[in-house]
Steps between C-alpha positions, in 0.01 A plus 500: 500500500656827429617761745274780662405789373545866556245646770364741232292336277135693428547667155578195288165376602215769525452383130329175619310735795140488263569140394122340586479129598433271217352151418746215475636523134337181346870462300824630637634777247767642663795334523836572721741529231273753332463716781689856456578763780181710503248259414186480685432112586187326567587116466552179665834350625627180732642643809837304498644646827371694776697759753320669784397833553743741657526836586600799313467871499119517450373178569516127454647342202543129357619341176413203289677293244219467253551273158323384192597315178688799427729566814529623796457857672527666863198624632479775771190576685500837667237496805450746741593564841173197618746197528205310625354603131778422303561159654176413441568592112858292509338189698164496272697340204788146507790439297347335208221658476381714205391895635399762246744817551383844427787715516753684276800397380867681559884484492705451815831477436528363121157260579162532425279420786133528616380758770134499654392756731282462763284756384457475113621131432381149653636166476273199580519102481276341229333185472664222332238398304519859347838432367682361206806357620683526154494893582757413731684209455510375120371190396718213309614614187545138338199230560642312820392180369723579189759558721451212710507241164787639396665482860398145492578427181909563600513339799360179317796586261741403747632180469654465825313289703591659869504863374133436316378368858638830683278710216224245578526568876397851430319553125298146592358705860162615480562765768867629372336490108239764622707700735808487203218650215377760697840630634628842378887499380572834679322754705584786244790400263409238244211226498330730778163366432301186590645215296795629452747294669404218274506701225850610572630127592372374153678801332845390718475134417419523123787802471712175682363250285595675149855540662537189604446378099763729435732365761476097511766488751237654737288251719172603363285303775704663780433856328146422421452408861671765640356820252131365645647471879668826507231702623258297716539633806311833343170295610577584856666828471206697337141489603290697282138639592466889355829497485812267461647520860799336659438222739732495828631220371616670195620802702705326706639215272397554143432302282824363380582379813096337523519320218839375559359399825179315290760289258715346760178423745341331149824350435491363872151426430522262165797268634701409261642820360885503474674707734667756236231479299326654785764757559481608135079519550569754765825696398326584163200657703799630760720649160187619290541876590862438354647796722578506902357841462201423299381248783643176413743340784688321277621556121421277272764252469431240234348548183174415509454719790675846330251388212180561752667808658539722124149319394317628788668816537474574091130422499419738837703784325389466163114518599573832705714606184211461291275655752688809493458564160137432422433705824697811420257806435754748291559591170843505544736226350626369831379459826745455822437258753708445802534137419580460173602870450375657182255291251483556147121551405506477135 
């Protein structure tokens, strides 16, 4: 959440003063990326994070971390010197729930953000049923049962008997199947949608696959198995409700270390599995971030795992590189971003 603000605050925000409650748009319109400093706003949002009230020069003020498909934006509401009142405002709404903000949007130090004052804005939960939940986190892009086939289709490729049964322990599960199709591949990088972890794995095993025909002194079973491993543990590191969310779990582990965690214990599990066959399972889920400082305890350090590390990391940056570029709103020829630095538009 970002820092307070100065104790002055009144004349950004007389423009939303004779802003009149509203019905509950029937369709979200507004979204956070299109929001500009100045706009009045009258739309709905998940509240992501909450921080309570405190004091400042003229009253009581508290901030939100509000999201939709879009992004994510601060909001501050600016109450008046009634704690009791603004409480009630802060504790009448839950992280996750959907409220519909009235307020105005500004800058604070190089960010847009949301203000509501007590006086002239209002910010209330609404019902569920009221909602469509693609307005704020975006459905699967690719038919998950597509997704699944194809996912099923390479682990039946593999011809290794012990690695096929590891795949098996998890892609043959009921419950893991439905938690793995439903999981998001980031919170707001790439695959940040529902779906889109198994979208991304099939992307990271099929980039494997081609190079593996390209390189025949690869062990394509091992890669196969270990491109559609890489990034299980995601299942328990994200929960996603009107948002995608990190779980404590995922906050305090991540989900490298998770899903490392899930090979060995299905390794354990099956019987049977040799021992470095095992310790390649989990040191290509250990290795797939490639970099110490990218998250990954270990380098990769055998072939098949170095393969996983550039597959996964070129499909996560080539999606955001594409992203970039369809999303850019100039006429210029380039647009920087402070990834990639500048992108040529043309």
């Amino acid at each position: 959440m970002g820092k307070e603000l100065p104790l002055a605050r009144d004349n950004h925000i007389k423009s939303i003063a004779n802003l009149s409650l509203m019905p509950v748009p029937q369709k979200k319109e507004t979204f956070i990326r299109d929001i500009k400093s100045g706009d009045p706003v009258c739309s709905l949002f998940s509240v992501k994070e909450k921080r309570p009230p405190h004091k400042y020069a003229k009253g009581f003020v508290f901030e939100l971390l509000l999201s939709d498909r879009s992004g994510e934006m601060i909001l501050k509401y600016w109450g008046s010197n009634d704690q009791a009142a603004v409480t009630k405002v802060y504790e009448s709404f839950k992280v996750n729930d959907v409220v519909q903000v009235k307020g105005c949007a500004s800058t604070f130090r190089d960010r847009v953000e949301l203000a509501v004052n007590e006086d002239g804005g209002a910010i209330a939960a609404v019902p569920r049923a009221l909602i469509d939940i693609g307005d704020f986190v975006e459905r699967p892009k690719v038919d998950p049962e597509k997704l699944m086939t194809a996912i099923n289709k390479l682990v039946r490729s593999v011809q290794d008997p012990q690695l096929r049964s590891v795949l098996a322990h998890f892609f043959q599960d009921e419950e893991f199947v439905l938690r793995f199709r439903e999981a998001p591949g980031s919170m707001m990088l790439h695959c940040n949608w529902i779906g889109g972890l198994a979208e991304h794995t099939l992307k990271v095993a099929q980039i494997c696959d081609y190079i593996a025909s390209q390189y025949p002194d690869l062990d394509r079973d091992l890669l196969i198995a270990g491109a559609l491993l890489h990034d299980i543990g995601k299942v328990e590191e994200y929960s996603v409700g009107t948002n995608i969310d990190i779980t404590e779990d995922g906050m305090l582990r991540g989900h490298i270390v998770i899903g490392a965690e899930m090979v060995a214990r299905a390794c354990e599990d099956l019987g049977g599995i040799p021992e470095r066959m095992r310790l390649k399972l989990v040191h290509m889920v250990l290795s797939s971030h490639g970099e110490l400082e990218f998250g990954s305890p270990k380098r990769p350090q055998f072939p098949e795992a170095f393969v996983v590390s550039y597959a996964d990391d070129l499909d996560a940056k080539l999606e955001q590189f594409i992203k970039v570029k369809k999303e850019a709103r100039t006429e210029d020829p380039w647009v920087y971003d402070k990834r990639f630095g500048n992108v040529f538009l043309r």
